[in-house]
Phi, psi and omega in degrees: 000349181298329177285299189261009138280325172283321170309334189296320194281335177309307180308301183334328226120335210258120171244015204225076169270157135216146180230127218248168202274106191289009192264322170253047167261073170303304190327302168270359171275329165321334216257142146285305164289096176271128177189129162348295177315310180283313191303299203300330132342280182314278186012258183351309190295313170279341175265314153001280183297349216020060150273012205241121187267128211251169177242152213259096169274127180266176175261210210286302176351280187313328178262015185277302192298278188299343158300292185328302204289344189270339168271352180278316162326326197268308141324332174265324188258323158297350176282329187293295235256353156291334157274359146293354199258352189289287187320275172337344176249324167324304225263315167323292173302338172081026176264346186291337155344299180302280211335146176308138172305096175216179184279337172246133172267032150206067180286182184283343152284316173311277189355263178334282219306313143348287219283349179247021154290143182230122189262321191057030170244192146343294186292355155304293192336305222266325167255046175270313192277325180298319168278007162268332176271341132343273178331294175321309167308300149248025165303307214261003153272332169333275146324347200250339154307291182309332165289289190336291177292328171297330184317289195315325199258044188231321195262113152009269185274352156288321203274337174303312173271343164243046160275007190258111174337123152110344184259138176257189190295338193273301180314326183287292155038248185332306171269000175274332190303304236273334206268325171075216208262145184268359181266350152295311175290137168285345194175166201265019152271002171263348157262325136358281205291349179255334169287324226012068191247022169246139188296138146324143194232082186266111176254132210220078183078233193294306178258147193253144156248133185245161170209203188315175174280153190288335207353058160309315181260209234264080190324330185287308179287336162290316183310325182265010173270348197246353142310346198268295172350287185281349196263299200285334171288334173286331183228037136245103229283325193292320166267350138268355154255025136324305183262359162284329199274302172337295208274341162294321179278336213215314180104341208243110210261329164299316176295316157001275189297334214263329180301317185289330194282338177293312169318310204290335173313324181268295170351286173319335210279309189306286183021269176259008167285295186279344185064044185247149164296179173294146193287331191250023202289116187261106187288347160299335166296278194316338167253017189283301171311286143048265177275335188291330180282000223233309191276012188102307185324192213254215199271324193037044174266000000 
């Protein structure tokens, strides 16, 4: 509800809003007497001191642009998990077997091979309909591919990240939407701390306790740090032996993974602070991409 209220107040007159993050208003979730009055009261009171912790509203651009990537996200997984289920009915019937041998497994040769099986009962029906919907499905990325790469080739701080050996224009995308202007952060432990890739922290006097990672912020922006992760560690030797020495040290390949997304977390943050490319940048890449991005083309990362 925060978005067409504050936009409602903006229309008013009001150009000076905050909107406070209700998950760290402990003082009033906390409190036994509860009423409007008191609550509005506390606010008032925390926001004075400029204690009072707010949440980050984009404006409409900006959330237009992170709709796009996220709803193409949201397209990817249903399209992975309607072709397992492709696979999965295949394999159940004992026809996957037949299919032509190739490296993707609905290459445009499968497909046909898919569309012309025949049961001659109900099940043409039943995988007819799965591969129309397939079809339908990734008919309709197509445009929102197409918002994408115009953002991108507009934005800055997208051509920045994607100097990073492995990351294309949708990936750098996806975590530059998440990230906004990097001047709202003070340090790349306050965007950690917004990826929530930082441990919990119950601290008591003297002693500290740490525990899982908090994943406090945005399941979709970890999901594309730790796709970031796994892309940037296949071509780069300095940050996957980052992550044998971790994962050697700790014993532990989640923490690893969890350790490397953080590095990559600060890097990204100087990054786009100082507006220097990646430290490991093969510019020949980068402008291979680039151009691919400019024609249209595919990620060439």
């Amino acid at each position: 509800m925060a978005y067409p209220i504050s936009r409602a107040l903006v229309q008013l007159g009001y150009d000076d809003i905050t909107v406070a993050h209700p998950k760290t208003l402990a003082w009033i979730v906390r409190s036994k007497k509860k009423n409007d009055r008191v609550d509005s009261l506390k606010i008032a009171r925390l926001h004075m001191v400029g204690m009072l912790p707010e949440s980050h509203l984009l404006d409409r651009d900006r959330q237009m642009v992170r709709d796009l990537l996220v709803q193409r996200v949201k397209l990817g997984v249903e399209i992975g998990r309607l072709k397992n289920s492709v696979i999965g009915y295949l394999k159940r019937e004992g026809v996957y077997d037949s299919l032509p041998k190739t490296g993707d497994n609905f290459s445009l040769r499968r497909r046909r091979a898919i569309r012309s099986i025949r049961f001659h009962d109900k099940r043409d029906l039943v995988l007819g309909t799965m591969m129309d919907r397939l079809h339908f499905l990734e008919k309709q990325c197509t445009p929102l591919e197409d918002s994408v790469r115009e953002n991108a080739r507009v934005s800055d701080d997208v051509k920045i990240l994607m100097s990073i050996t492995g990351v294309d224009y949708y990936l750098a995308s996806l975590i530059s939407s998440f990230i906004g202007d990097v001047e709202r952060f003070p340090s790349d432990d306050h965007l950690a701390s917004f990826f929530g890739i930082i441990p919990t922290s119950r601290d008591s006097a003297d002693v500290k306790r740490r525990g899982r990672m908090s994943k406090d912020g945005p399941s979709i922006a970890r999901w594309a740090l730790s796709v970031m992760v796994d892309t940037v560690m296949r071509h780069n030797e300095p940050i996957r032996e980052y992550y044998a020495s971790v994962k050697k040290r700790t014993g532990s390949g989640k923490l690893a993974h969890v350790s490397t997304m953080r590095k990559l977390t600060r890097m990204t943050y100087h990054m786009l602070k100082t507006k220097q490319r990646w430290k490991w940048e093969n510019p020949l890449l980068t402008e291979r991409k680039m151009a691919r991005l400019e024609m249209g083309g595919g990620d060439g990362s």
